[in-house]
MDAnalysis code that builds the backbone (N, CA, C; Angstrom):
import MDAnalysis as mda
import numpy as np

u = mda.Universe.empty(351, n_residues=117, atom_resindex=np.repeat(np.arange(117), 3), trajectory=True)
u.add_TopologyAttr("name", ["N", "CA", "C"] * 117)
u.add_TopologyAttr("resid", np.arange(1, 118))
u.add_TopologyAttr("resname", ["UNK", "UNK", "UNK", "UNK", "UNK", "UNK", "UNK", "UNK", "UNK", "UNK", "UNK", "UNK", "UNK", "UNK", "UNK", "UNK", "UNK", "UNK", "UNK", "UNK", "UNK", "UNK", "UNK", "UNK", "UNK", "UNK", "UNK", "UNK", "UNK", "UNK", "UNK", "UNK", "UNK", "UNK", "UNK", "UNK", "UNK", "UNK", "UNK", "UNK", "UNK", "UNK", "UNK", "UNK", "UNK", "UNK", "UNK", "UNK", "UNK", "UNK", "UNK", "UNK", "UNK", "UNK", "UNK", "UNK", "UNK", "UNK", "UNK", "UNK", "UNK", "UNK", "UNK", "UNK", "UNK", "UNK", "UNK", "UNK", "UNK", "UNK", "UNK", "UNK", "UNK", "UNK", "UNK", "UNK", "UNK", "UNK", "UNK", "UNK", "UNK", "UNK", "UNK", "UNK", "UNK", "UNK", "UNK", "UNK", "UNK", "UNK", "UNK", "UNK", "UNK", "UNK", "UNK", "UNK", "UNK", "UNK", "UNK", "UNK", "UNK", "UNK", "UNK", "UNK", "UNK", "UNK", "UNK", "UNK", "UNK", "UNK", "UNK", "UNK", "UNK", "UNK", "UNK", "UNK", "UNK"])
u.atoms.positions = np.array([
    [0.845, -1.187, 0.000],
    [0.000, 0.000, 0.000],
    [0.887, 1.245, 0.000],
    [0.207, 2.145, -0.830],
    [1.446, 3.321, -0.684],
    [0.885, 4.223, 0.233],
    [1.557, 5.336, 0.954],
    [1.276, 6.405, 1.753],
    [0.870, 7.714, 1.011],
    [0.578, 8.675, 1.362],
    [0.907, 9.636, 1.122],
    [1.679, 11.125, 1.551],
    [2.594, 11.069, 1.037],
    [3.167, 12.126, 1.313],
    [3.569, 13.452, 0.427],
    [4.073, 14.130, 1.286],
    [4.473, 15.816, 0.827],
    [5.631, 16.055, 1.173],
    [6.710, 16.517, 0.210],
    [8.001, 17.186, 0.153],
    [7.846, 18.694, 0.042],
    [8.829, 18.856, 0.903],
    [9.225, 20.584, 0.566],
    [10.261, 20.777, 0.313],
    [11.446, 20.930, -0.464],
    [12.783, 21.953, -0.830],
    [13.327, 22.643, -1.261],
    [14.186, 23.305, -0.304],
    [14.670, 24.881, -0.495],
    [16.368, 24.404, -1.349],
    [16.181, 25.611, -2.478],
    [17.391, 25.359, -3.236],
    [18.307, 26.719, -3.367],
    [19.257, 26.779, -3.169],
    [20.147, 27.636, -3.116],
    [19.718, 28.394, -4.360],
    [20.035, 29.885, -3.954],
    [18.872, 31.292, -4.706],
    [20.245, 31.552, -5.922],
    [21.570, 30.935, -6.334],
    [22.320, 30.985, -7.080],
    [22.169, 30.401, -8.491],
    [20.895, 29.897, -8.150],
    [20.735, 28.721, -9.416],
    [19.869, 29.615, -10.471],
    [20.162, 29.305, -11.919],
    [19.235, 29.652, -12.895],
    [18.112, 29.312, -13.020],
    [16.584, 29.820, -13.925],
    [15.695, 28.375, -14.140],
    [15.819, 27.242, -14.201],
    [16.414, 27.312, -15.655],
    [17.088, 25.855, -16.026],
    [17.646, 24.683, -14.962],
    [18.474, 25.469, -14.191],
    [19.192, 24.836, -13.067],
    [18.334, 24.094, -12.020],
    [16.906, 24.985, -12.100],
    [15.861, 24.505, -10.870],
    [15.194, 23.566, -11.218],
    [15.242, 23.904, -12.617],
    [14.382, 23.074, -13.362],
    [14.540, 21.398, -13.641],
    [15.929, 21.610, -13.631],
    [16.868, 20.050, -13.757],
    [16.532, 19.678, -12.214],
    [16.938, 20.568, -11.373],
    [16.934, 19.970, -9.928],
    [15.791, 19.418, -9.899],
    [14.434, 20.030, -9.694],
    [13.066, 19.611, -9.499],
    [12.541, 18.322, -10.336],
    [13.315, 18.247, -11.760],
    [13.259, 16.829, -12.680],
    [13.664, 15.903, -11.991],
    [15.303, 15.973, -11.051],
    [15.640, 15.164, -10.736],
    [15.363, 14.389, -9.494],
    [14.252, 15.129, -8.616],
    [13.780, 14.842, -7.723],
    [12.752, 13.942, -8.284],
    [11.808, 14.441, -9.405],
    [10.805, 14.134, -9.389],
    [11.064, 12.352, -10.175],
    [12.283, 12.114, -10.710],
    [12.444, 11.188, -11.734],
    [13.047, 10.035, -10.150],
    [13.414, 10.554, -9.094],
    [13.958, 9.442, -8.164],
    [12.472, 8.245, -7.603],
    [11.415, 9.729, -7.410],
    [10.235, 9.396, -7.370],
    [9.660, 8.469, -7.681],
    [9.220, 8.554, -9.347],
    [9.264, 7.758, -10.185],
    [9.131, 6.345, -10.303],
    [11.202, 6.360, -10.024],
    [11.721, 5.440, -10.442],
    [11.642, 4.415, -9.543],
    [11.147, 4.671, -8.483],
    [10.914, 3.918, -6.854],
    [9.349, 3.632, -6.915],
    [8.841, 4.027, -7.734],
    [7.836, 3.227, -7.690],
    [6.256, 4.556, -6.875],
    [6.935, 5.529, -7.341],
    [6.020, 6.571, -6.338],
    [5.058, 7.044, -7.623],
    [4.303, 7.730, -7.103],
    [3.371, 8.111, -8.014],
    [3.098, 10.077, -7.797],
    [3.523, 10.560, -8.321],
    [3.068, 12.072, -8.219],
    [2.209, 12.687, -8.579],
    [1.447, 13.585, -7.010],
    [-0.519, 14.186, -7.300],
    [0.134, 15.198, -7.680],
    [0.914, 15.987, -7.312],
    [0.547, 17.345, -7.349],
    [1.979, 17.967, -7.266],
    [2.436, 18.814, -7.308],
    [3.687, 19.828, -7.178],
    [3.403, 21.307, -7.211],
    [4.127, 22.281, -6.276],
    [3.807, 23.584, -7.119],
    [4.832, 24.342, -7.047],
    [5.047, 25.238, -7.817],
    [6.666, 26.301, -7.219],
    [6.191, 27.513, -6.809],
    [6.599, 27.595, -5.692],
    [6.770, 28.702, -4.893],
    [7.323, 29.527, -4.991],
    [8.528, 29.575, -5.986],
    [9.656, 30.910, -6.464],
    [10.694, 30.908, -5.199],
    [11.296, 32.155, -5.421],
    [12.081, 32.495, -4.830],
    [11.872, 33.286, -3.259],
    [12.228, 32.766, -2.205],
    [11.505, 33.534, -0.702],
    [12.483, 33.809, -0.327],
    [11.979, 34.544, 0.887],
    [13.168, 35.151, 1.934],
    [13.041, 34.136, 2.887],
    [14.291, 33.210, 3.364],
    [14.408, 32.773, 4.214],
    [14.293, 33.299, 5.759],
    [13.930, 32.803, 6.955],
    [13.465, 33.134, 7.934],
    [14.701, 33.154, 8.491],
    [15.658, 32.615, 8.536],
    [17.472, 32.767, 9.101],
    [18.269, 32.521, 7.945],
    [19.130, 33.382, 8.049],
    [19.937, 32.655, 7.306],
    [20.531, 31.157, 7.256],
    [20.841, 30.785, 5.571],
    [21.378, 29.097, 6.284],
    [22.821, 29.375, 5.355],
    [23.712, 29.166, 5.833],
    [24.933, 28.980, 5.029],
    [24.835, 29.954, 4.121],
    [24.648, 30.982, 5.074],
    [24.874, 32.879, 4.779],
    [24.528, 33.134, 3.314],
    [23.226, 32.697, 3.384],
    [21.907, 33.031, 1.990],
    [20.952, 33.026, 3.027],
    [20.357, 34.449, 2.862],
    [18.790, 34.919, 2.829],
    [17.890, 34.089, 2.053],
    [17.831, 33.669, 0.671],
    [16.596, 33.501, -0.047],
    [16.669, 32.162, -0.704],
    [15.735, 31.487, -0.941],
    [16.269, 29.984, -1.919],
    [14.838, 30.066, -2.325],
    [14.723, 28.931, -3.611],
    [13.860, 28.800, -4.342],
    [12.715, 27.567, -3.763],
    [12.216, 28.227, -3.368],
    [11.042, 26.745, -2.613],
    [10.500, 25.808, -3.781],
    [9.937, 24.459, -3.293],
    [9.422, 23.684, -4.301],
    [8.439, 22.874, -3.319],
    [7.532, 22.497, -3.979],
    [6.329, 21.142, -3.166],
    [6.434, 20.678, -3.795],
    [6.298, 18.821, -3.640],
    [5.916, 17.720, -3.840],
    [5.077, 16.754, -3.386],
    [3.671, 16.720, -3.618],
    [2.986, 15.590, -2.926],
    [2.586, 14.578, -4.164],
    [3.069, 13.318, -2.923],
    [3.250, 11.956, -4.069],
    [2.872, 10.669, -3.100],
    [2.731, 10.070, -3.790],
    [2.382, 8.588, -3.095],
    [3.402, 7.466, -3.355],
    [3.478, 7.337, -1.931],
    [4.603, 5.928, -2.401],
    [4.763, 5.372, -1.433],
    [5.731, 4.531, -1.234],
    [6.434, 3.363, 0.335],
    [7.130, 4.208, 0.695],
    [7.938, 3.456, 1.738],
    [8.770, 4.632, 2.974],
    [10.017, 4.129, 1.820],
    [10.508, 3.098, 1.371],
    [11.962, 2.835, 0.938],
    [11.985, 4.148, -0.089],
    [10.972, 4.456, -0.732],
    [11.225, 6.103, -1.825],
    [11.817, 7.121, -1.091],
    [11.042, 7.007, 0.210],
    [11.576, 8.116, 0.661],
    [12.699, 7.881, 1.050],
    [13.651, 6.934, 1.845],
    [14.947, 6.788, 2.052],
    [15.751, 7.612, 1.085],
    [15.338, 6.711, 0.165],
    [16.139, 6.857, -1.337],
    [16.091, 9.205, -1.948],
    [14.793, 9.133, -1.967],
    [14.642, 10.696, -2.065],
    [15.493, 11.243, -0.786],
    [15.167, 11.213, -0.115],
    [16.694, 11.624, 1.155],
    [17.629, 12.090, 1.153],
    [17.961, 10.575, 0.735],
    [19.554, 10.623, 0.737],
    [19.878, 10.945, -0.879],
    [18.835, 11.399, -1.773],
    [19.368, 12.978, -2.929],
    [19.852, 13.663, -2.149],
    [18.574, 14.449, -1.543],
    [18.898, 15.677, -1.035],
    [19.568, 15.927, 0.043],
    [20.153, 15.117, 0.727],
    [21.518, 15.294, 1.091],
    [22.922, 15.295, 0.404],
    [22.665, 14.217, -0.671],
    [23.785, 14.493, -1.804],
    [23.861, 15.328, -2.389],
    [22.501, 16.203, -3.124],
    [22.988, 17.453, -4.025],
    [22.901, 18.580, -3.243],
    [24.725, 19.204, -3.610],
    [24.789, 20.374, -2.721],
    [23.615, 21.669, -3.279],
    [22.845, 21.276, -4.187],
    [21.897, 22.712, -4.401],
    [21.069, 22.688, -3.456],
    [20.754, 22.027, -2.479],
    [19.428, 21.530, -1.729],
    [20.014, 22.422, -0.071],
    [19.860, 23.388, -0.019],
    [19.723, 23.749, 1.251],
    [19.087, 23.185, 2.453],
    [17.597, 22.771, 2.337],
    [17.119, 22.760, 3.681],
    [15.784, 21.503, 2.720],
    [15.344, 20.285, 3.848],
    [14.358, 20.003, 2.658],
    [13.155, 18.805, 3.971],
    [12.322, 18.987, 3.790],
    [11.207, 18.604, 4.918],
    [10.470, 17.475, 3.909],
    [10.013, 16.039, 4.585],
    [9.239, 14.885, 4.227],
    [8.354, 14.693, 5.283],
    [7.262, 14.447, 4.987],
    [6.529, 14.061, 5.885],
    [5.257, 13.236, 5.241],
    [4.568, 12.416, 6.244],
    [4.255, 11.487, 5.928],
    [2.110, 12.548, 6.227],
    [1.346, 12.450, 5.049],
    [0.025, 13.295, 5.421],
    [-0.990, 11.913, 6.027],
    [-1.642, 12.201, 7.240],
    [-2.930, 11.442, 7.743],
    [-4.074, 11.726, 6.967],
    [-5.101, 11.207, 7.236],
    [-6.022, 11.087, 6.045],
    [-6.920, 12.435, 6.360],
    [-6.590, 13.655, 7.309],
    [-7.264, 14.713, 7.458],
    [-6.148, 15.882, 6.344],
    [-4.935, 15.262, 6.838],
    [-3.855, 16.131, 5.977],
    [-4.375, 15.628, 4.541],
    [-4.424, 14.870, 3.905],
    [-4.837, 14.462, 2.620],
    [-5.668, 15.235, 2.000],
    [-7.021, 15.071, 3.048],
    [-8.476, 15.960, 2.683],
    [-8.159, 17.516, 2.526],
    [-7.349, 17.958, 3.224],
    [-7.143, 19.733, 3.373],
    [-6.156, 19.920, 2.273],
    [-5.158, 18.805, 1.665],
    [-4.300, 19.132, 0.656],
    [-5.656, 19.284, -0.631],
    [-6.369, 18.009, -0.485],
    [-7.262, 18.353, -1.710],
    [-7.641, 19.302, -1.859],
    [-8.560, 19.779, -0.705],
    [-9.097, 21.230, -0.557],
    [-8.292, 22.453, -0.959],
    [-7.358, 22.321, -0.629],
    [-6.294, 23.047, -0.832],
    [-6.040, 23.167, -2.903],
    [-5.782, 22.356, -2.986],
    [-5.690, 22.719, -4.404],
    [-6.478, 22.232, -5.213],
    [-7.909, 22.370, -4.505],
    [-9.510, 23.245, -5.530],
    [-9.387, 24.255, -5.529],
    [-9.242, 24.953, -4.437],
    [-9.179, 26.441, -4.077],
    [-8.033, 27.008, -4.920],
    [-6.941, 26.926, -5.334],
    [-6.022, 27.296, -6.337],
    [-6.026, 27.069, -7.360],
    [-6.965, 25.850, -7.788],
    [-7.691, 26.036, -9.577],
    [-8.958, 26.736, -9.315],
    [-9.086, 27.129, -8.430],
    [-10.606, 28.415, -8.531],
    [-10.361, 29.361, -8.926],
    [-8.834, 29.846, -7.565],
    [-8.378, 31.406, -7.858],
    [-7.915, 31.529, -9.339],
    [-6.534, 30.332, -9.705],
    [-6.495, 30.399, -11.476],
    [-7.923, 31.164, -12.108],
    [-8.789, 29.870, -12.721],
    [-10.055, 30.245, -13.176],
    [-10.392, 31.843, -13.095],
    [-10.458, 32.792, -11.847],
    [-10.934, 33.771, -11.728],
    [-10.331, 34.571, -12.042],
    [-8.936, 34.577, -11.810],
    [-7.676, 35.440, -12.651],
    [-7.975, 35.399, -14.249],
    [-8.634, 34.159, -14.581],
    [-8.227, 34.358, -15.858],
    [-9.366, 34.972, -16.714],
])
C-alpha cells in the first residue's frame, strides 16, 4: 500500500531556471523510479528565508505531494543530502485529514487560477 506524502525543498537562490528546473526533474524522476506516483507539485519561487542558512537569505522553494512506500523516501533523502543545491528540505508522511485539506487546498487554487483568468 502506498502512503501519502508531501516534500518541501529549499534550493540555493544561485541557481538559474534551467538549473531549478533540472533539480526539481531530478527529484521528481527518483520518485518515479521507486515506484512513487506524483498528485501534485507547485513552485513557490524564490523567498526570503526566515534565518539565514549557510549565509543566503533567499532559496527557491518547491512542493511535492506523491504517493509511495517509505523505501522512496529513504532513497529521495539521501538525494537531497547528496545534491549540494538543496539547502534545507522537509518529508513528511500526510494522515487522512492532511490528505483531505491538501485536496481542498488545491480546488481552491484552480478556482483562484479560473478567476484570474
Amino acid at each position: 500500500m502506498l502512503n501519502q506524502y508531501e516534500t518541501v525543498f529549499i534550493l540555493t537562490p544561485v541557481l538559474s531556471d534551467t538549473q531549478v528546473k533540472e533539480t526539481v526533474t531530478k527529484f521528481k524522476n527518483v520518485i518515479a523510479e521507486n515506484g512513487g506516483e506524483i498528485v501534485y507539485e507547485e513552485d513557490w519561487g524564490l523567498k526570503k528565508l526566515a534565518y539565514p542558512i549557510n549565509k543566503k537569505t533567499t532559496g527557491f522553494y518547491y512542493l511535492i505531494e506523491f504517493k509511495a512506500n517509505g523505501e522512496t523516501i529513504d532513497k529521495l533523502e539521501t538525494q537531497y543530502r547528496r545534491d549540494e543545491r538543496v539547502i534545507r528540505f522537509l518529508t513528511f508522511k500526510l494522515d487522512k485529514f492532511a490528505a483531505e485539506y491538501a485536496i481542498k487546498r488545491r480546488s481552491n487554487k484552480s478556482v483562484e487560477k479560473k478567476v484570474e483568468e
